[in-house]
C-alpha positions as CSV (number, residue, x, y, z in Angstrom):
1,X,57.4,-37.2,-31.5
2,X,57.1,-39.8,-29.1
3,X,56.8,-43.9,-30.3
4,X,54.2,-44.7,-27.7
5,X,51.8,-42.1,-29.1
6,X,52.1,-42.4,-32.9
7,X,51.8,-46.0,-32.2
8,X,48.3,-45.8,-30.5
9,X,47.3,-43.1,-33.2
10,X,47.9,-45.7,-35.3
11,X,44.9,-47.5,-34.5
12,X,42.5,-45.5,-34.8
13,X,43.5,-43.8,-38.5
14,X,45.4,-46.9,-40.3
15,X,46.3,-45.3,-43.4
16,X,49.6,-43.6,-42.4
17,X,49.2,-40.9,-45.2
18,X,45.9,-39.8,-43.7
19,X,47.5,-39.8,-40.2
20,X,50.4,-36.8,-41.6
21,X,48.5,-34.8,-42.9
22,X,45.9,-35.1,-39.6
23,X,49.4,-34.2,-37.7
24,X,50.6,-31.4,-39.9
25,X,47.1,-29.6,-40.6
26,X,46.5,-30.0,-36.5
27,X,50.0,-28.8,-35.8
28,X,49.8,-25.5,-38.0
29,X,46.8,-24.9,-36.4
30,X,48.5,-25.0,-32.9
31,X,51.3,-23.0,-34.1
32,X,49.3,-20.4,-34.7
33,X,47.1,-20.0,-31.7
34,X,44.3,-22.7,-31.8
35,X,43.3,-24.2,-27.9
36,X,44.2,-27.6,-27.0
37,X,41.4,-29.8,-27.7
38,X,42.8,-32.3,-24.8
39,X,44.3,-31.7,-21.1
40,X,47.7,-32.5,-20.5
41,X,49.6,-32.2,-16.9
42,X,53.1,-32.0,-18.7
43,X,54.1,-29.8,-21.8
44,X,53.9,-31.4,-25.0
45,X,55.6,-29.9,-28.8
46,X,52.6,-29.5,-31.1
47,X,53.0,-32.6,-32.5
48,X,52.5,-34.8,-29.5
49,X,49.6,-32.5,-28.6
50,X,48.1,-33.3,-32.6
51,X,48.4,-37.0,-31.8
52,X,47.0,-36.7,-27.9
53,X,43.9,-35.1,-30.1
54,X,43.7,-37.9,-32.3
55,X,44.2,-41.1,-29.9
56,X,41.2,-39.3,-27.7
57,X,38.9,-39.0,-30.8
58,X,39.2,-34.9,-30.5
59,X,40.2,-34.8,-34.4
60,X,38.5,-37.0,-37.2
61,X,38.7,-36.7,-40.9
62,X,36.3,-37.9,-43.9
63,X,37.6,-39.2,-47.1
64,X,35.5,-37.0,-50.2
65,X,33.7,-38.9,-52.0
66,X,33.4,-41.4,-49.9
67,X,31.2,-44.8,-50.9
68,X,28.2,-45.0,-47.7
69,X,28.9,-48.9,-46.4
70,X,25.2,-49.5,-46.2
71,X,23.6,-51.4,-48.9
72,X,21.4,-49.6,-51.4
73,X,17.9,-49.9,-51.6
74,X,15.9,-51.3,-54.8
């Protein structure tokens, strides 16, 4: 897994937690078949490929239960 990449993946899911399991769900899903959601000139292992995805905002995740930021209404 290259530095460079996790690194920029980083900022855009901060929990590191969150940022595994995008890899390892994104990875299986690779592994067995699924198309590229990004272009690459150069050949990338499935996990460079996951985190390509998510630095490009190809792969997103929402937390359940999840509190809405906006204030309620009385």
């Amino acid at each position: 897994m290259r530095d460079d990449y996790l690194k920029l993946a980083q900022e855009r899911v901060d929990d590191p937690r969150i940022l595994v399991n995008l890899i390892s769900q994104r990875v299986r899903q690779l592994r067995f078949g699924a198309r590229p959601l990004v272009e690459t000139l150069e050949r990338l292992d499935p996990e460079d490929l996951a985190l390509r995805e998510i630095m490009a905002g190809k792969i997103s995740y929402e937390l359940p239960g999840a509190v809405s930021s906006s204030p309620e209404e009385s």
